[in-house]
C-alpha positions as CSV (number, residue, x, y, z in Angstrom):
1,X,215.0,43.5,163.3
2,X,212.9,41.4,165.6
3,X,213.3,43.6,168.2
4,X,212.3,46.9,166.5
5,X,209.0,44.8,165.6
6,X,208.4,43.7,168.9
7,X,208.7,47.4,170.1
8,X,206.3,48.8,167.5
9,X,203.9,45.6,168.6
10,X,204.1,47.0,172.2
11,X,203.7,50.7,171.2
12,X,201.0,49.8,168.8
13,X,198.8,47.3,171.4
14,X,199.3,50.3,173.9
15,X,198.3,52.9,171.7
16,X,194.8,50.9,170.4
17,X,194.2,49.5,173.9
18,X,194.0,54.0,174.9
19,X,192.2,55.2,172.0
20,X,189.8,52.4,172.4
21,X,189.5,52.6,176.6
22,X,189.3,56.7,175.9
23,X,186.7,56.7,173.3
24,X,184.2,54.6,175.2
25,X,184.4,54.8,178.9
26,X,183.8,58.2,180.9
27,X,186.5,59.3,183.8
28,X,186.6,56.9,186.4
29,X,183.9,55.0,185.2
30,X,184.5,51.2,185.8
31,X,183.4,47.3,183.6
32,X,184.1,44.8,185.0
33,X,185.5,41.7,183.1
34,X,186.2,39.4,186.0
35,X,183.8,39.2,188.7
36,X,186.0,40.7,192.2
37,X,188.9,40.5,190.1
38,X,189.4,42.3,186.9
39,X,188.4,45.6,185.5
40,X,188.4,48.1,183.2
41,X,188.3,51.6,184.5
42,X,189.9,55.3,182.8
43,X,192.1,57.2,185.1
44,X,194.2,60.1,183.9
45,X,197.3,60.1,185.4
46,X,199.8,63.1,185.3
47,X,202.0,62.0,187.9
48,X,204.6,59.5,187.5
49,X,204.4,55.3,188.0
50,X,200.8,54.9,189.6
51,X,200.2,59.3,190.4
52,X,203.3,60.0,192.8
53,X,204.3,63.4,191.5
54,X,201.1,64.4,190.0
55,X,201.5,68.0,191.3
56,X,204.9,68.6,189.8
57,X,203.5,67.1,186.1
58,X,204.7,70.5,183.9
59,X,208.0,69.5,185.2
60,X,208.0,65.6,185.1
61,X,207.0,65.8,181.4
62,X,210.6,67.7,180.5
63,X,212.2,65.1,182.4
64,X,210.5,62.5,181.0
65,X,211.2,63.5,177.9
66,X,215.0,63.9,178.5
67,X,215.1,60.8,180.3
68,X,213.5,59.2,177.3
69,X,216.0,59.8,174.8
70,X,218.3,58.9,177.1
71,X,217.0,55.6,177.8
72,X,216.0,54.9,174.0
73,X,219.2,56.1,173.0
74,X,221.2,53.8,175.2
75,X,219.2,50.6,175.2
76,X,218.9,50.8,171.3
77,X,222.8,50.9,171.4
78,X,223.0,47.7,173.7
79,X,220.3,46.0,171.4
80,X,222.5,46.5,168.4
81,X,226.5,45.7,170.1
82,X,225.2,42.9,172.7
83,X,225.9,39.7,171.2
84,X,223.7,36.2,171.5
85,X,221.9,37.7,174.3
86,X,218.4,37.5,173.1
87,X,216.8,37.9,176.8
88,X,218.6,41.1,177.1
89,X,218.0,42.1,173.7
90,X,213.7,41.2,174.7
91,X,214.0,43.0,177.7
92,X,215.4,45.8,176.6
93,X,212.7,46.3,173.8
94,X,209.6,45.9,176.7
95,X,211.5,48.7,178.2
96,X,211.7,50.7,175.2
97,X,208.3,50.0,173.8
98,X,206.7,50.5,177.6
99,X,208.6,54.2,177.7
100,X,207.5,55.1,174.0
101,X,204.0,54.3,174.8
102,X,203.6,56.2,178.1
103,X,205.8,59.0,176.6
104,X,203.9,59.9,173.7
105,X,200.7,59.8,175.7
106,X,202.0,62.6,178.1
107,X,203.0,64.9,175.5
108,X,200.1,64.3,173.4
109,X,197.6,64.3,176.3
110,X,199.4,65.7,179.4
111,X,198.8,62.2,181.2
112,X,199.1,58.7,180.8
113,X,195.7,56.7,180.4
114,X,195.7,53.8,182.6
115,X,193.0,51.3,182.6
116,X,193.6,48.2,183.6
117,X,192.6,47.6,187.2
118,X,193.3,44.2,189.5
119,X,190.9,44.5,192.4
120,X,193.8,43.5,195.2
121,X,194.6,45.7,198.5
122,X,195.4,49.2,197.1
123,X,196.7,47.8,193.7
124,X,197.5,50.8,191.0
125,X,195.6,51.2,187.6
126,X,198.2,50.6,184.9
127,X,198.4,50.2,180.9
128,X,199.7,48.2,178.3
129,X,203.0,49.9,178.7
130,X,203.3,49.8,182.2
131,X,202.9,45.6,181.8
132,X,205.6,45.4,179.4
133,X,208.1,47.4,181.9
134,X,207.0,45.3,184.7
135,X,207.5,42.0,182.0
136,X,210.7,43.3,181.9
137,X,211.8,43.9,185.4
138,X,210.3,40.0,186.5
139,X,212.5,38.9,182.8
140,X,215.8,40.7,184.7
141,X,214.9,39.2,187.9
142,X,215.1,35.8,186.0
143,X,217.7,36.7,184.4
144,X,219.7,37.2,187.5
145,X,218.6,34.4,189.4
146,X,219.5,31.8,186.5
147,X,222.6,33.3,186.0
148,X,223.7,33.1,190.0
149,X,223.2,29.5,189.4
């Protein structure tokens, strides 16, 4: 049950975090929070992670969408039969709340809203969701490494 909240957490902070970055900022139009560092700043991506793709979006959104319930499908399936594995289990739920939440925004908008920007040599905009699927690739990388030793 944790896990379903903590996905509805992530889908919810992602969904807010859009609604509030779409309703008061303008295309492209950038606040910053940390001085050289940190900013807000709407972009409108229809490509895939950070624009690649962007031309072929009509076609990305059908296989996102199959790939979706794909993913969901089989990640909520190894949520409920792995056993004691509770970093798995967290993983798997960044994954499936980061997917949700940049899912629904393409078919409701055609895009994903990204906002969040790190002032660093070419660095993407990203979103809520797209932290929580990063969290979880660094988790799996820790993951890995502790279990090598």
């Amino acid at each position: 049950m944790i896990y379903i909240i903590i996905i509805l957490m992530i889908i919810a902070a992602d969904r807010l975090s859009k609604q509030y970055i779409e309703k008061n900022f303008k295309i492209s139009e950038q606040k910053k929070l940390i001085k050289n560092t940190l900013y807000l700043k709407l972009l409108k991506n229809k490509g895939a992670a950070y624009g690649i793709f962007a031309s072929k979006a009509n076609k990305l959104l059908i296989f996102n969408l199959i790939g979706l319930t794909a993913v969901v499908i089989t990640f909520i399936y190894f949520i409920i039969k792995v056993k004691g594995e509770k970093m798995i289990k967290i993983i798997l739920s960044f994954i499936i709340g980061g997917a949700i939440g940049n899912i629904s925004d393409r078919i409701k908008n055609g895009s994903v809203t990204d906002f969040i920007y790190i002032k660093f040599k070419k660095a993407p905009v990203f979103n809520i969701a797209d932290l929580f699927l990063f969290a979880s690739f660094i988790l799996s990388l820790i993951r890995i490494i502790i279990n090598k030793k």
